[in-house]
N, C-alpha and C positions, 0 to 999 in steps of 0.2 A: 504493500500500500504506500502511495507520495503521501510527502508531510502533506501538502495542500488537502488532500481526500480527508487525513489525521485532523485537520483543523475545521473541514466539515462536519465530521463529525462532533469534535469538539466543542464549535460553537451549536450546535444542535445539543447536545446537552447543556448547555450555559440554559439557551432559550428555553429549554424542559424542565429546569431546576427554576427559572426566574416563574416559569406560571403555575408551576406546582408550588411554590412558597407564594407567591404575590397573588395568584388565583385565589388562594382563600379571605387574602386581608382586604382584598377588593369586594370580596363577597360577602365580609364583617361589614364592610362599608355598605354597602347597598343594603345591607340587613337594620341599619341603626333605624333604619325609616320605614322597614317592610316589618319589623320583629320587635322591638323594643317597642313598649306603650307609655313608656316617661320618661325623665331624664334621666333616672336612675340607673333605669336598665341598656339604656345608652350608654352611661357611665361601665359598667360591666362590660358590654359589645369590645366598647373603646379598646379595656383592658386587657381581653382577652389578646390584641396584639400589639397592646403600645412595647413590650418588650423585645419585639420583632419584626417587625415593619419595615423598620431603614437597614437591616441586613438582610429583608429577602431584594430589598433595591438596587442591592449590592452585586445580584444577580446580571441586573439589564448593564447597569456599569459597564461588569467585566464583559459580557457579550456585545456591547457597543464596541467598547473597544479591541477585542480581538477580531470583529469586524473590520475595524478600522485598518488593523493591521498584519491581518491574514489575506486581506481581502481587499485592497484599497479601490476596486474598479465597483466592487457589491455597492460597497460600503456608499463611494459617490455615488453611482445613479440611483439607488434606496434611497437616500438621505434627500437629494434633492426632487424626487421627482414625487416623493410623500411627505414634502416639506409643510403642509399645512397639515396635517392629520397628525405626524409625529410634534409639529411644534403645540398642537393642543394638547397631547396626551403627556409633554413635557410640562405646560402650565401647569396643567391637571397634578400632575405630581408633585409640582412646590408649591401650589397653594395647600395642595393632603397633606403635606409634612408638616406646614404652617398651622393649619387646623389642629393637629396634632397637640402641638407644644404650645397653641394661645389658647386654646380652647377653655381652659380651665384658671387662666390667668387675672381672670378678671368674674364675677360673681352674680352680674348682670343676666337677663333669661337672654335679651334680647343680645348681647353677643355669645351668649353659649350656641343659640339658636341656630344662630348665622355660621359659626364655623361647623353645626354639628349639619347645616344641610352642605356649607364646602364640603365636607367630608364625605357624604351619600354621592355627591355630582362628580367630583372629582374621582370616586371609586367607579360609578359606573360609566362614566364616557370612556376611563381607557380602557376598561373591561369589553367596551362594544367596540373600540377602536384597533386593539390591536387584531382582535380576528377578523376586521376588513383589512387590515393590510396584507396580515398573511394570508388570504384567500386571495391578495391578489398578484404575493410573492408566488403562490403556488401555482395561478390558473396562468402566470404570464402578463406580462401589461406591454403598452407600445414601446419600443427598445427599437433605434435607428443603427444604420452602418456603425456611428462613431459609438455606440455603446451607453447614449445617453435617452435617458424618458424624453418620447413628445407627446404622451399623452399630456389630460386636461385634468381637473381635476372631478369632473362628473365620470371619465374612464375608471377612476377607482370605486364608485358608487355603483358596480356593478351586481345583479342579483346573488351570483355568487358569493361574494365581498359580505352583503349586506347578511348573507345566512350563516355567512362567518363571523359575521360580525355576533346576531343572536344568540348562536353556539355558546362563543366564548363568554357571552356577557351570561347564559343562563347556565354552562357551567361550574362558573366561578361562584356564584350565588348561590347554586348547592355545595360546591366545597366546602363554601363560608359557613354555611347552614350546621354542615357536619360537624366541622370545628367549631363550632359554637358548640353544638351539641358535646362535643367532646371535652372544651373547657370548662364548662360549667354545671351549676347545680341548680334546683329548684322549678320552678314553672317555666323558666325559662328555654333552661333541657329542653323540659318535655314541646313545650313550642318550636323550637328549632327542631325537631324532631318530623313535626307534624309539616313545616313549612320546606324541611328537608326533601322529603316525601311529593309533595308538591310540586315543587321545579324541578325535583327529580324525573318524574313522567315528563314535564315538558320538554326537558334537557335531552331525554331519551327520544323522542320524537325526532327533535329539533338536527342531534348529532347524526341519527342515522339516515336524515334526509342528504348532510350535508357530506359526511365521510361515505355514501353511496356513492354521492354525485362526482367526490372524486376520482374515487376507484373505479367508478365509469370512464371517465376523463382522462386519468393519466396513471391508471395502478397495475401492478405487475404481482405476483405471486407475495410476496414477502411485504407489500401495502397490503395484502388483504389478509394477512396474518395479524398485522397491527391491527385492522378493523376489525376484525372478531375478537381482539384483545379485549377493545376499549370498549364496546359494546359488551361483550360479557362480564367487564370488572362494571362496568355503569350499572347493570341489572344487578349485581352482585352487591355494590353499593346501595342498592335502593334497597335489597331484604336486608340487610343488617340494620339500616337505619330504621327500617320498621320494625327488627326485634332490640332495638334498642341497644346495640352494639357497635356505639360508636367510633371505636380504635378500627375495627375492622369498618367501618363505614369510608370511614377517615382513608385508612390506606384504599382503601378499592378506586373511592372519587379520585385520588391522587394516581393510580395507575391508570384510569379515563384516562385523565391528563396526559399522562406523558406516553401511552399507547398511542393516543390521537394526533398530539404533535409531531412523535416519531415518525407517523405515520407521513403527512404532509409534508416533513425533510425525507424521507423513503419515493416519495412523488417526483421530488424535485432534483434528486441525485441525478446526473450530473453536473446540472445548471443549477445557478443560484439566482437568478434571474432569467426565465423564459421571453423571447419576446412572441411577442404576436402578431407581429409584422414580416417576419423572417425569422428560422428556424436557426439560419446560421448566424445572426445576431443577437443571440443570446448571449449571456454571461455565465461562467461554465466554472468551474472547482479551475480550470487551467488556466482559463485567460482573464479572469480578475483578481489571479493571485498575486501573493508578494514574490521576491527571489525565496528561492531554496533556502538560502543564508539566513535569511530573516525567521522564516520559520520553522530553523535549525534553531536559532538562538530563542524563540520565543515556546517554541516545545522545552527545552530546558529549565527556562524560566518557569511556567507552566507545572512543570512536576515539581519543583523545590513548593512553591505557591498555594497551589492547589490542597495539597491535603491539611496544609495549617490550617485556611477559610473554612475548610468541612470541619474537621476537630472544633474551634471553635465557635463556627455557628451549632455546631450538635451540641455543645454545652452549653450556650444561652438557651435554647429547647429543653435540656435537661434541668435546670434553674428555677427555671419558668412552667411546670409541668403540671403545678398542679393545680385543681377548679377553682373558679371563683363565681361569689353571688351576689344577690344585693346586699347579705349581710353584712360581707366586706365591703363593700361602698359606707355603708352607713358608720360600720368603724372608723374606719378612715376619715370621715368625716367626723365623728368623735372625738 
């Protein structure tokens, strides 16, 4: 296997780890407003990821940037030719972090309010954002001789895109569900349980409309391996959450995830960009790589790296493990 394939793969895993962590606290987020019925149990929602938020962030970082430098040909015509959708789902994430850390700084309803619906908006636009891009990373967009987008910006708004979009946005919001379900105690549980259930059927619809339509489109033996994955751990996922087995709820939503994604970098092997104007102007693992050299020295890099961020992100998880209710809010406020 070339480094460049190695670094395909690579950043396919960054992107798989970044929405299997960041899938759910997006889905915490869209939950403060679907699930929680006061400020309290907002307060609680909050909690369950304020201790992990900004290192599943930590994720897209490092996949930006190995993008950037595995890949410098991806990396530009990506960057600019989804330069309005990425620069929203950028705001979108520093005003969430903002939300975050003022939310609570001030004792007013009316700016708790305000940051507590930043936080709902900003969860769910990138939740619907990013699976239009990658539907449209996957389906191909317009891609000229020189390697550059001339699509419009109505070209990404494409029906596929938008069902990608759906996807991702309904199954982050039952990840979220689960993890809720899984951090906490009281009526709350039991709610997240119930609402888990809920988007879960819709998610299931939604996903095998959408991972059909690509394995029609552009799948090969080993795409339809991953499709039977994620569709079987999603069904798998839905009876645990109804026997009220949220650890296994938890991991099954989280192999969805990364079945599905797999699935969609398994579509797209060998291009990393399809065009859909010309087949030979695509962008491909070969011709939007770095030198050899480069990703000689950044696989090196890479391995030193890599297993410290997993040891210590498993340890802020391990820290942080166990439930919390209203009854802790109200301490705490004591």
């Amino acid at each position: 296997m070339e480094l460049h394939d190695v670094w395909f793969v690579l950043i396919a895993v960054l992107w798989i780890g970044y929405f299997f962590l960041e899938g759910f606290d997006f889905g915490v987020g869209v939950l403060t407003k679907l699930l929680a019925r006061d400020r309290t149990e907002k307060r609680v929602l909050i909690n369950t990821i304020g201790p992990v938020w900004d290192g599943n962030e930590v994720w897209l970082l490092t996949a930006g940037g190995a993008t950037f430098a595995a890949f410098p040909e991806w990396y530009a015509t990506l960057f600019s030719g989804f330069y309005l959708p990425l620069l929203v789902i950028l705001v979108c994430l520093i005003l969430r972090g903002v939300a975050f850390e003022y939310r609570a700084k001030r004792p007013e309803e009316n700016w708790q309010r305000n940051w507590e619906t930043a936080i709902f908006w900003c969860s769910l636009i990138p939740a619907f954002l990013w699976g239009v891009a990658f539907g449209n990373i996957t389906r191909g967009v317009k891609i000229d001789a020189d390697l550059e987008y001339v699509g419009g910006l109505g070209d990404l708004l494409n029906p596929y895109a938008l069902l990608g979009g759906l996807v991702t946005l309904s199954l982050f919001t039952f990840h979220g569900a689960v993890f809720v379900g899984l951090k906490t105690v009281g009526d709350i549980r039991e709610r997240a349980r119930t609402t888990a259930l809920r988007v879960g059927l819709v998610t299931a619809v939604l996903a095998l409309v959408f991972l059909g339509w690509t394995q029609a489109g552009q799948g090969d033996g080993t795409s339809l391996v991953a499709l039977v994955v994620a569709v079987a751990a999603l069904l798998g996922a839905l009876v645990a959450a109804r026997a009220g087995r949220e650890g296994w709820a938890f991991a099954l939503s989280g192999l969805t995830i990364v079945a599905a994604v797999s699935m969609l970098f398994l579509t797209l092997f060998p291009n990393v960009m399809p065009s859909t104007l010309n087949e030979q102007w695509s962008l491909t693992v070969t011709n939007a790589s770095s030198s050899p050299y480069t990703l000689k020295i950044m696989t090196w890099l890479a391995a030193i790296a890599t297993p410290l961020v997993l040891l210590y992100q498993g340890w802020t998880y391990w820290v942080f493990r166990k439930r919390i209710g209203t009854q802790h809010i109200a301490d705490a406020a004591h």
